[in-house]
C-alpha positions as CSV (number, residue, x, y, z in Angstrom):
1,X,45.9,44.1,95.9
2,X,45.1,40.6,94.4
3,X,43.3,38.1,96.3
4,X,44.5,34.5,97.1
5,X,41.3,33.0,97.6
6,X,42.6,29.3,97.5
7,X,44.9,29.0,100.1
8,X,42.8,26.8,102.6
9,X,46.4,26.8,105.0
10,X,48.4,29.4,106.2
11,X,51.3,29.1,103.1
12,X,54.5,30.6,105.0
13,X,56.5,28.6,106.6
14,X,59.4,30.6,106.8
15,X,61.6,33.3,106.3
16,X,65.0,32.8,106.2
17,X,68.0,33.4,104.2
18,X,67.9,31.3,101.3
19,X,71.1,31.9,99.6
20,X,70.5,33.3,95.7
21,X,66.8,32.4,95.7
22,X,63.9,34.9,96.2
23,X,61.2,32.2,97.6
24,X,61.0,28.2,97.1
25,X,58.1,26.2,96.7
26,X,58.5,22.5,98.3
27,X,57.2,19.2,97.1
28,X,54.7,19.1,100.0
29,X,53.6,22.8,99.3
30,X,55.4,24.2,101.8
31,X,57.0,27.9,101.1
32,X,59.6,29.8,101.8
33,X,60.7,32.8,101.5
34,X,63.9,34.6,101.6
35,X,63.6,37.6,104.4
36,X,65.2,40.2,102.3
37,X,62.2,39.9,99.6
38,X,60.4,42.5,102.4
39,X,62.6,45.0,101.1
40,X,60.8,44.4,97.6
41,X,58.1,47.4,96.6
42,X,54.5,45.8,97.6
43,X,53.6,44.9,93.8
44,X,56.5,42.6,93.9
45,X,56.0,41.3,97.0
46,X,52.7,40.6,95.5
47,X,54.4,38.9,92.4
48,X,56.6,36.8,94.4
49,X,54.2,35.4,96.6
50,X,51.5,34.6,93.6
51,X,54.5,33.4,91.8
52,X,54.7,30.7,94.6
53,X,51.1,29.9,94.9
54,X,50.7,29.1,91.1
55,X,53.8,26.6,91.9
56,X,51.3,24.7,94.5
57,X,49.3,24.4,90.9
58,X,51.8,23.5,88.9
59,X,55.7,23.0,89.4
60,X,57.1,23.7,86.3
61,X,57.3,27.0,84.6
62,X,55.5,26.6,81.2
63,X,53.1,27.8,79.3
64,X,49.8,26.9,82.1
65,X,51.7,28.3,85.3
66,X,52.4,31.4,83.0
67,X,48.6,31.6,82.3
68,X,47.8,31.0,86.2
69,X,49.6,33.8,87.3
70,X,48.4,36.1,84.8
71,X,45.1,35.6,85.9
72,X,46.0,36.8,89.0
73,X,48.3,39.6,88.0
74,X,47.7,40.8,84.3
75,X,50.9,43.1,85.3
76,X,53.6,40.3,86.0
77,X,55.5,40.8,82.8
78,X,56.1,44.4,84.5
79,X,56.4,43.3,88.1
80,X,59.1,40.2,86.8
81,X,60.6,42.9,84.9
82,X,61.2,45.0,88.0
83,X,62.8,41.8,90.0
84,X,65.0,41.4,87.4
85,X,66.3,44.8,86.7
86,X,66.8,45.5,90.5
87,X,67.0,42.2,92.5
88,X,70.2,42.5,93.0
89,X,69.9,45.7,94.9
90,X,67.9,44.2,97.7
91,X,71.4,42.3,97.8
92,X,69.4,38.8,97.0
């Protein structure tokens, strides 16, 4: 398992039910996630939480919060791939 070495806070603030998205990152780096990710296989869990962590980095997805999170998880092509292909069976 990765580790997030950076976070000097705790970085959930909540689970909840956050209609079609899988975790949000606020303005004020506050995150969320949506409860039903915890049905997720632990690599994605992984992936989704990273995937929030680089937003606390940077907010948009380009080409240097791509690089971020690979640095973390050389694997997230596959783990992305996985969310993608059966998100919609943990009914998100």
């Amino acid at each position: 398992m990765p580790e997030y070495r950076h976070v000097e806070k705790p970085f959930l603030d909540q689970l909840a039910a956050l209609g079609y998205r899988r975790a949000s990152c606020s303005a004020d780096g506050r995150l969320s996630f949506h409860w039903k990710c915890m049905m997720a296989p632990p690599c994605v869990i992984d992936y989704i939480v990273v995937h929030e962590l680089c937003h606390l980095h940077r907010r948009e997805h380009d080409e240097f919060f791509w690089n971020e999170l690979d640095k973390v998880l050389p694997d997230y092509a596959e783990r992305k791939a996985w969310l993608r292909a059966n998100g919609a069976a943990l009914d998100l």
